[in-house]
N, C-alpha and C positions, 0 to 999 in steps of 0.2 A: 539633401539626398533625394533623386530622383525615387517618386512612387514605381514602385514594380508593376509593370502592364501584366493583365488579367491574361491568362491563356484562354487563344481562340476555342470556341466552341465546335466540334470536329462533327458534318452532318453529311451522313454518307449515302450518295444517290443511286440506284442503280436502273441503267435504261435498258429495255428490252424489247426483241420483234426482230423482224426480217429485215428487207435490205435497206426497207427505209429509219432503221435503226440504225444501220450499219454503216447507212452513210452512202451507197452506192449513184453514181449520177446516171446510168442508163448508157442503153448505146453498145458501142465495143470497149467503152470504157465500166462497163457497168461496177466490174470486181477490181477493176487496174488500177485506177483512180476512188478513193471513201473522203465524201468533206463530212460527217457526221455531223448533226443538229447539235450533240454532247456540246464540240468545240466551241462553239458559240454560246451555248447554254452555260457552259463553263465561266468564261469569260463576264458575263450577266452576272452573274452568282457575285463572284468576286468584287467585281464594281461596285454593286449595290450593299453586298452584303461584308462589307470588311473586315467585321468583327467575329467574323465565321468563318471556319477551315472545310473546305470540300472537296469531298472526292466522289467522282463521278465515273461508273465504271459504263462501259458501252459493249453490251453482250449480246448486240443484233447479228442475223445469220442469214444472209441473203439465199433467197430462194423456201426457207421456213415456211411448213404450215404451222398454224395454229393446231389441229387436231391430230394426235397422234407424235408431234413432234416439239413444238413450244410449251406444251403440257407435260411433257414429261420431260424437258430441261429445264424449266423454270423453278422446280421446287432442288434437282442438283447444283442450279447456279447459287440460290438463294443459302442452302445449306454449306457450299465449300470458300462463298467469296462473302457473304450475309456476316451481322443485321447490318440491316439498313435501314435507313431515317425515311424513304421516299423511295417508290417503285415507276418508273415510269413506264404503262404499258401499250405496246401499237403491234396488232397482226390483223389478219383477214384476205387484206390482199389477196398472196397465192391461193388464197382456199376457192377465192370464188373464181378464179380462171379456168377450173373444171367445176362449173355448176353441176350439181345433183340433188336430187328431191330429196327433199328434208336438208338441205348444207343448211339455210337458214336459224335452222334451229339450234343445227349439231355445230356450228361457229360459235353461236352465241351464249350457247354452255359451256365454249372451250375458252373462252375469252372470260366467261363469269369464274373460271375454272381458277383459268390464271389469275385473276382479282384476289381469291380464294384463298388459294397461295400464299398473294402479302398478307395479306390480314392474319391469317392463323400465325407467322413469321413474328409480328409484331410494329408492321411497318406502315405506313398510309402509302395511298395508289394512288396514281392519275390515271384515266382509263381512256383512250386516246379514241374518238372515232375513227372509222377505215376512209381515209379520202378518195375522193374521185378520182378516176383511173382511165387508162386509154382510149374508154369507149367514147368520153370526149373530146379528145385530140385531133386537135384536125379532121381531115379526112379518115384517117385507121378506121376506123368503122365502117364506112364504107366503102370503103375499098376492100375489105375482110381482114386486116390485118392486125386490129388490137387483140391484142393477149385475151381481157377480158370481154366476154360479148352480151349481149342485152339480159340473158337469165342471170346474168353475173352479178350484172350492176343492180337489178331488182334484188337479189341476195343483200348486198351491199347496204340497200336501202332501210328494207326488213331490220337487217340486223345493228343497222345505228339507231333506228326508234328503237328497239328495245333494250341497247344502254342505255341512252337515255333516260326511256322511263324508270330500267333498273336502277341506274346512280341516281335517278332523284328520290327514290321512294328505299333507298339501301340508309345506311348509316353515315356519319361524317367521314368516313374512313376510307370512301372511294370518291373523288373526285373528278370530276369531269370534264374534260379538255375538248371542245368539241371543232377539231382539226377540220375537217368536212365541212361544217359551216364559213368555220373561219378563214378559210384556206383552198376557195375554189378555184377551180379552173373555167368554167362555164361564163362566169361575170369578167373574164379578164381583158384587157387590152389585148391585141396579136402583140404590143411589145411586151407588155406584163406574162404573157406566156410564155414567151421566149427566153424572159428576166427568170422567170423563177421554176419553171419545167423543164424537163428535158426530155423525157419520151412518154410525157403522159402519165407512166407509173412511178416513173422517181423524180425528186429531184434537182435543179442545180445547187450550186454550190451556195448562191444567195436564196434558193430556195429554204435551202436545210437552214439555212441563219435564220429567214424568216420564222419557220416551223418551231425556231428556237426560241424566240420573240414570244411566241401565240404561248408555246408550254410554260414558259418564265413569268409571262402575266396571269397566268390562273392558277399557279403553285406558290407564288411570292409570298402571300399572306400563311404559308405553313412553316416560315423558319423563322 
């Protein structure tokens, strides 16, 4: 008589943030067309991990701040769809597209905010830095037309040293994925940008795999 297989172990992920949560490719497609990081992340999951059942919920909201609005859905998504085993978090974007004095600070307490959140939950976080954004693309910069523009991307700067330093110097409970580094635009080919961007703030569809890729190798060792 056949041994009875062990039931999988059930580890439930939840991914959160704006549009590059949500999957959005930019353009006139930006809300028409979602390939989500999740799907691929998914896909990883299962391959590698077999012996393990997962569910991966994708609660990105295109167009989301961070302050004011990811702050205060984050602990209703957490409470009516939670627990979860793993919080994947990514915002900033929209915030610095209207730079203001003091954003720098007031992002980086809304992002510590959301951390905050899993952990009190009972869940471990990945804490995703804010990647480079339009102000490199091409020409859009100069020509005036990126979304974000130079006080934006000094925000943007400011505010990934200071996860960093915070996730290095926090507990093992928040972990850090640092997207930005891994995952520029600046160093690319003109075909690698075309491959994997699509308007500078989001993007393609092998992008999002990619981005999938970078999250999947620095959360692996947590299941």
């Amino acid at each position: 008589m056949a041994a009875e297989s062990k039931p999988k172990k059930n580890y439930r992920i939840l991914a959160f943030g704006d549009s590059l949560t949500a999957g959005s490719i930019g353009g006139e497609l930006n809300e028409a067309l979602e390939k989500p990081y999740t799907i691929c992340l998914s896909k990883l999951l299962r391959e590698n991990h077999p012996n393990v059942g997962f569910e991966v919920n994708n609660k990105g909201i295109y167009g989301e701040l961070v302050c004011g609005q990811m702050t205060e859905r984050l602990p209703k998504v957490l409470m009516e769809y939670g627990p979860y085993d793993l919080v994947i978090i990514l915002g900033g974007t929209n915030d610095i597209i209207e730079a203001k004095k003091g954003l720098e600070d007031t992002l980086f307490e809304g992002i510590k905010s959301l951390h905050s959140s899993v952990i009190d939950q009972g869940a471990e976080c990945i804490a995703l830095t804010i990647p480079e954004t339009d102000v490199y693309f091409k020409d859009l910069r100069k020509r005036g037309l990126s979304w974000v523009k130079e006080e934006g991307e000094n925000i943007r700067l400011v505010v990934n040293d200071k996860l960093r330093k915070c996730v290095n110097e926090c507990d093992n409970k928040v972990i850090l994925c640092d997207l930005a580094e891994k995952f520029p635009q600046q160093s690319l080919s003109s075909v690698d940008l075309e491959k994997f961007w699509s308007d500078g703030l989001h993007f393609t569809e092998e992008g999002y795999n990619k981005m999938a890729q970078i999250i999947y190798d620095d959360m692996k060792h947590l299941i």
